[in-house]
FITI-298608 format. One record per residue: residue in one letter; z, x, y of N, C-alpha, C in turn. Coordinates in steps of 0.1 Angstrom, whole numbers, plus 5000, padded with zeros to 4 digits. Layout:
<atoms>
aZXYZXYZXY;...
</atoms>
This chain:
<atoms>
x500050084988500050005000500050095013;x500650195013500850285024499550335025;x498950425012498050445017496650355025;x496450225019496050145023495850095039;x497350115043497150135054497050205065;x496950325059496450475066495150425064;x494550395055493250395052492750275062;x493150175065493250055077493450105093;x494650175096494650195108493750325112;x493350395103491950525104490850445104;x490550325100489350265103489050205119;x490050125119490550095132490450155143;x490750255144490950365153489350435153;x488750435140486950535143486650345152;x486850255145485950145156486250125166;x487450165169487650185187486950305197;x487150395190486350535193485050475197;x484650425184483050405186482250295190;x482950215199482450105201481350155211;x480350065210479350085221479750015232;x478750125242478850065258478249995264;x479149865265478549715267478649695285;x477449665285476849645301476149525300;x476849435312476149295312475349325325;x474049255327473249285336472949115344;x473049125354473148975359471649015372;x470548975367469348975379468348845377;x467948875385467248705391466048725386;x465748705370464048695366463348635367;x464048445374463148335378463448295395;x462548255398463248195412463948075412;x464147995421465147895420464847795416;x463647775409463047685402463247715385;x463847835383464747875370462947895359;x461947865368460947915358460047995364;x459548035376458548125383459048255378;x458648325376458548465370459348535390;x459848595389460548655401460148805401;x459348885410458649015407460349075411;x461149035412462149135421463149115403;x463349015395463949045383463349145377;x462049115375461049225365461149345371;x461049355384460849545386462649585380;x463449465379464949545380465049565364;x464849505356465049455340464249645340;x462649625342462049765336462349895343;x463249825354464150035356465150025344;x465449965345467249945338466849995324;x465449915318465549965306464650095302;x463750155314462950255311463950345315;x465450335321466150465322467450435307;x467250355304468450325290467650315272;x466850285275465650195263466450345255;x466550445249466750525244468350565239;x469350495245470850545247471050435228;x471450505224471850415216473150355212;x473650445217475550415223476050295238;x474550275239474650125251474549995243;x474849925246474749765246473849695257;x472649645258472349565273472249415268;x472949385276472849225281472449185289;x471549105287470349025304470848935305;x471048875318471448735320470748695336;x469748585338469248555346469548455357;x470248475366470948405375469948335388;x468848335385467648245393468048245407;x468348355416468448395427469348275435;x470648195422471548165433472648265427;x473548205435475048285438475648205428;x475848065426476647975416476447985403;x475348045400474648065386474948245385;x474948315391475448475392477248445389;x477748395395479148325391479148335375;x478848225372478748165362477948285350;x477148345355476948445340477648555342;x478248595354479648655351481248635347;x481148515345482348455334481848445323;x480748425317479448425305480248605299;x479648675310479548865303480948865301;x482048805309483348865308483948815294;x483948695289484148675279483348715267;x482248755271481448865258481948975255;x483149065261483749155265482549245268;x481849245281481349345284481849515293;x481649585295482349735300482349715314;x480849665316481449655338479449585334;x479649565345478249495348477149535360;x476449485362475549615368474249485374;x473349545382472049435384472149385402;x472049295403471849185415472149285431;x470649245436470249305447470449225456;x470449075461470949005468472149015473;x472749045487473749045488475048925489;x474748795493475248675491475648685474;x474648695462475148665453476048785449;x475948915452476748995448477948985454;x478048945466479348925471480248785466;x479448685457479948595451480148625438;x479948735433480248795419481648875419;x481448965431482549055435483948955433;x484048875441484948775444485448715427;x484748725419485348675409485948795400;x484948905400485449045393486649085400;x487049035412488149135416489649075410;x489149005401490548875394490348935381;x489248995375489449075361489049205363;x489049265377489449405373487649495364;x486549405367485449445359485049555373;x484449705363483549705376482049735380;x481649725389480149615394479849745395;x478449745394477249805403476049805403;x475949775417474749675421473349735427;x472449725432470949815433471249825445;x470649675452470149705470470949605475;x472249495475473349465480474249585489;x474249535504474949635509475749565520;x476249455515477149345524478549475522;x479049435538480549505544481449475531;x481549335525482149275518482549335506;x481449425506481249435490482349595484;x482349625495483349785494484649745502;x485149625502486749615506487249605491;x488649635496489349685481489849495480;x490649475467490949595459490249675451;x488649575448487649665435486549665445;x486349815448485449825458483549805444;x482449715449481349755443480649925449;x479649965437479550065438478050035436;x477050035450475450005452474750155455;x473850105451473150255445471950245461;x472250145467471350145480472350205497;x471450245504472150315516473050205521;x474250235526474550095534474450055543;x474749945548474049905563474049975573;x475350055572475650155591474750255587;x474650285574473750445573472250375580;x471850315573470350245574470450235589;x471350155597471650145613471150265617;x471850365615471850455624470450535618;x470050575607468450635609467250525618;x467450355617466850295627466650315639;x468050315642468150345657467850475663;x468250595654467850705659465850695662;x465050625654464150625652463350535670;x464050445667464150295682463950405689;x465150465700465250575713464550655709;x463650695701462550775705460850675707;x461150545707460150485716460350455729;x459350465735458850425751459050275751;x458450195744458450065741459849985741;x460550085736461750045727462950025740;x462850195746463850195758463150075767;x462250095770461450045784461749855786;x461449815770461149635766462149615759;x463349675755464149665746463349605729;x464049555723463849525707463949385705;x463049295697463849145695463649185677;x465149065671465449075664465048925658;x464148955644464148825639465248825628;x466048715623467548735613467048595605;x467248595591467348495582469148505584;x469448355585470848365586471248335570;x470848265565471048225549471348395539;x470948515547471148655541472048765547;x473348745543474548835544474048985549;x473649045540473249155543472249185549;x470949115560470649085574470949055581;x472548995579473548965590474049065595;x474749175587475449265584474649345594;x473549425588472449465593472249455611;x472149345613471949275626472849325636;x474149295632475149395640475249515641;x474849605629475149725628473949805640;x472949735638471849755647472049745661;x472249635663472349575680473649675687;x474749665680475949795682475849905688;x474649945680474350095680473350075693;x472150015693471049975705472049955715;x472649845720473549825730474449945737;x474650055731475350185735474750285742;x473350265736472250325742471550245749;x472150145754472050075770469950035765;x469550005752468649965752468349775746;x468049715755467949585754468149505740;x468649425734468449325726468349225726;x466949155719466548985719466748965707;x466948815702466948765692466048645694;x464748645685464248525683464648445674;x464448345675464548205668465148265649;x466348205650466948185630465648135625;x465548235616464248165599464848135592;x464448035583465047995574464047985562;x465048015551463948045539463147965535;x462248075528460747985522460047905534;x460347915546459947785555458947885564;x457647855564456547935574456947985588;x456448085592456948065607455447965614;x456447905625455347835633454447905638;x452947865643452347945651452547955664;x453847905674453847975684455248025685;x455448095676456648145670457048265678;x455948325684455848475692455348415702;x455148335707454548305721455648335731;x456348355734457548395742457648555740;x457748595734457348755730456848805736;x455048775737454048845739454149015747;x455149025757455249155758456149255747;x457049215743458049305725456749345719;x456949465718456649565714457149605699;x458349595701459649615690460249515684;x459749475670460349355665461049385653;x462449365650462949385638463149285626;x462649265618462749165604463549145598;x464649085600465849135589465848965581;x465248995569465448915561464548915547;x464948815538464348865522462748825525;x461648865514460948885514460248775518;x460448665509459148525513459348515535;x460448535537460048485551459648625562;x459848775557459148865563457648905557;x457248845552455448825550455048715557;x456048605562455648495569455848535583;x456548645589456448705596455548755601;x454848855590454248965590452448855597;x452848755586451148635585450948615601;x452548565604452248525619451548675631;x452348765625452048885640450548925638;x450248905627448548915621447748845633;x448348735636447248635637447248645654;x448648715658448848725676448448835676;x447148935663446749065670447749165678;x449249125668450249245677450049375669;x450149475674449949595670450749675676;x452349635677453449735677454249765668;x455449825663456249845656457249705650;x457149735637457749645630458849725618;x460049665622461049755613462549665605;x462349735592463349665585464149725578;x465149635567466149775562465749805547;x466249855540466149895525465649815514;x465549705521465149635508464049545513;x463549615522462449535532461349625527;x461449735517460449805514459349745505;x459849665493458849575488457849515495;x457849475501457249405513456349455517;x456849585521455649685531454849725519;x455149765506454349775496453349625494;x453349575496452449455491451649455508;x451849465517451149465527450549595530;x450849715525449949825528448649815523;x448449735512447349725507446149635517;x446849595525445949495541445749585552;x444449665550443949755562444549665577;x444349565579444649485594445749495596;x446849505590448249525592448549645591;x448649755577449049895579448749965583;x447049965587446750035600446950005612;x447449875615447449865630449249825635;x450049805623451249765627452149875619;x452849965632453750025625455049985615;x454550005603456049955596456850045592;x458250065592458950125591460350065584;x460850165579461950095571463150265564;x464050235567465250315564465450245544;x465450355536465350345526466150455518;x466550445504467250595497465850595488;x464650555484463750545476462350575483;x461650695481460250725486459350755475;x458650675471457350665458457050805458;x456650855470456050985469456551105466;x458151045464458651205465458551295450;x458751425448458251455438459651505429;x460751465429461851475425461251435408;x462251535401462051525385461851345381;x462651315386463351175377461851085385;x461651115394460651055398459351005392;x458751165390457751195384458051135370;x459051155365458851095349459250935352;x459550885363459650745361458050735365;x457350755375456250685378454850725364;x455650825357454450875344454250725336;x455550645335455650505324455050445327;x454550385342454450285346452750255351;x452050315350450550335347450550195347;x450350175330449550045323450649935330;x451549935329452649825336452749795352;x452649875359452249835377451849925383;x450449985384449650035386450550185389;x450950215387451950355387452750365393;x452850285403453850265416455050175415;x455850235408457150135409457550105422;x458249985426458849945440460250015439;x460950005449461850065457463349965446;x462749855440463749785433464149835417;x462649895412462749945402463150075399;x463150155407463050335412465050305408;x465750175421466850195418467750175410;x466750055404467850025389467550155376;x466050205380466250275369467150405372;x467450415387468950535386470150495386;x470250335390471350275385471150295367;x470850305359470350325348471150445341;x470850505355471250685344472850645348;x472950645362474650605363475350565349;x474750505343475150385332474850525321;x474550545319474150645312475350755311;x475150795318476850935324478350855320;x478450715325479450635319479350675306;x478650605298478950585287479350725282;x478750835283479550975275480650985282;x481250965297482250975302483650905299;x483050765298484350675288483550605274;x484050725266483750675252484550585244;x485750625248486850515242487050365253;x486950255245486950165249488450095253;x489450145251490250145251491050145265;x490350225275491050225288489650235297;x488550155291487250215295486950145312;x487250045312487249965324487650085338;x489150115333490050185339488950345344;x488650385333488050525333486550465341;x485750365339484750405345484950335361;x486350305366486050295378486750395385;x487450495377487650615383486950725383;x485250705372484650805374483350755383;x482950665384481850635394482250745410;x483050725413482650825427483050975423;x483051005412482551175407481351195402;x480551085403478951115397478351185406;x477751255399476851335409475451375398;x474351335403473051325392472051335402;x470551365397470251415401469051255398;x468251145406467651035399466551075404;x465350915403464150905413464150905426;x465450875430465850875444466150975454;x466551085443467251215449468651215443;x469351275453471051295444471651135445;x472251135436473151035435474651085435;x475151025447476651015446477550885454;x478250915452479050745459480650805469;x480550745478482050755485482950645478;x484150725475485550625469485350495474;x484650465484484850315484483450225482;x482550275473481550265466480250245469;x480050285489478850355493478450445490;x476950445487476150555483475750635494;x475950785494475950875503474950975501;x474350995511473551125512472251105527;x471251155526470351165538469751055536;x468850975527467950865535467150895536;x466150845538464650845540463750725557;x463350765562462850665571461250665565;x460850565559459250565556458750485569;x457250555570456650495578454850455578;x454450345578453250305577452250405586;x450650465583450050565588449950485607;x449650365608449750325617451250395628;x451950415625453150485633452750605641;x451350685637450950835640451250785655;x450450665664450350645673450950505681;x452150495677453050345678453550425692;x453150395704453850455716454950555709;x454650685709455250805707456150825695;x456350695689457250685675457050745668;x456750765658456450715641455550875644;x455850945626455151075628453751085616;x453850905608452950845597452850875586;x453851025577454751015570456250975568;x456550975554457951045550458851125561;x459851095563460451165569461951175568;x463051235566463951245566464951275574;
</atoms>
């Protein structure tokens, strides 16, 4: 009998050791119609799994939360009772900050791609986003702003989806900094999602020069449709997760040649960083070679996940261990270095991209990459 149960609590003990490392993934692969295919789930699913597809000590769990916040809820009480290790995914910052709010009652911990709400890094369980945060993103903006003529001279108008936290966020962190530097701020008219802009939506404008977009995708292409059609040909600038966007409009000579676009980002296609190059080698037959700025970061949220799992092997205090090893990561991704400040901002230089149109945006824009 004794030996029996040496021979019991030695088993016990290797299936603790060896449990695999379970990550629940909560991203939005339908729109809110819970059936349209959502290009912002798919680029996040095929980082996640072209930087994990191989780990065989991981666990992945999908869960599609159809780009609300009440249903991200809800498949995070779903993963917590699956016993998952910490959970990872959702780029929206409204729903990540309604996920946060429930994880900070079990102690899970999050991390998230391009969510960069204030919200999301107050304690007690700070999230840990693999995107710049809003004041970083502010300030390469603004240092960018005062070096236009346009910009000091006409000041800036600001278009804001109010329905999106982290273009709220954004909005302030921007105007703050502009306002200090005694250069003007307008705000045009609240968008509201999915909803077109009118066509005399810029008719009050017509001199801004400098227009800022802060908002998700369907209503800064409705944006973009409208300044098309008023033949504006000034600077247009958004934050990190405004880069999708500009990828789908560069391919429109009438826009990326004639409207500067610009955008503060931790992700540049072009750069030639190892992890880079081997993420953009996969993706050929799958999206023309060019992964977006959504997939680049899940697949380095990917490796994060990756370094966890050898880092807390034992499951046993693993919660504990991987939210005290996230701000010792230090790796090297498609993005460049990855590391995080203790309170689960990602830290380092940034990128300002800019559309070739910028060469000659009143004195701005240099029409590459720039750092």
């Amino acid at each position: 009998m004794a030996f029996m149960a040496v021979m019991l609590i030695g088993h016990t003990q290797a299936h603790a050791t060896t449990k695999k490392f379970k990550v629940g993934f909560i991203i939005p692969e339908t729109r809110q119609d819970q059936s349209t295919p959502n290009p912002w789930g798919i680029e996040q699913r095929r980082g996640f799994e072209l930087a994990l597809k191989q780990k065989n000590n991981i666990e992945l769990v999908f869960k599609d939360n159809s780009e609300s916040a009440l249903v991200a809820v809800q498949r995070a009480k779903e993963l917590s009772k699956e016993g998952v290790d910490m959970i990872a995914g959702l780029s929206f910052s409204d729903q990540a900050v309604a996920v946060k709010q429930f994880l900070d009652g079990v102690q899970m911990p999050f991390l998230t791609v391009l969510a960069t709400s204030e919200k999301l890094f107050e304690n007690p369980n700070p999230v840990f986003s693999m995107a710049l945060s809003n004041d970083s993103q502010a300030e390469r903006l603004v240092s960018f702003l005062t070096s236009l003529p346009a910009a000091t001279k006409d000041g800036v108008a600001l278009v804001v989806a109010r329905n999106c936290e982290y273009c709220v966020n954004l909005e302030q962190e921007i105007s703050t900094r502009l306002k200090k530097k005694n250069i003007t701020v307008g705000n045009l008219p609240d968008i509201l999602r999915n909803r077109p802009i009118p066509d005399d939506y810029f008719e009050k404008v017509k001199t801004t020069k400098v227009i800022g977009i802060l908002a998700y995708e369907v209503e800064a292409i409705s944006v973009l449709t409208s300044l098309k059609k008023q033949r504006f040909d000034g600077v247009v600038f958004g934050g990190d997760s405004w880069t999708i966007q500009s990828k789908q409009i560069e391919s429109d000579p009438s826009i990326g040649n004639t409207v500067c676009l610009v955008s503060a980002t931790a992700y540049d296609k072009n750069a030639a960083f190892p992890e880079n190059l081997k993420l953009k080698s996969t993706f050929p037959i799958q999206n023309d070679g060019v992964p977006s700025d959504v997939a680049a970061l899940s697949y380095d949220a990917g490796l994060v996940i990756g370094k966890l799992a050898v880092a807390c092997k034992s499951p046993l205090d693993r919660k504990d261990c991987i939210r005290k090893t996230l701000p010792k990561i230090h790796l090297e991704g498609a993005s460049g270095t990855i590391e995080f400040a203790p309170n689960g901002k990602r830290v380092g230089n940034g990128l300002l991209l800019k559309s070739p149109a910028c060469k000659s945006a009143n004195g701005g824009g240099h029409g590459k990459s720039a750092k």
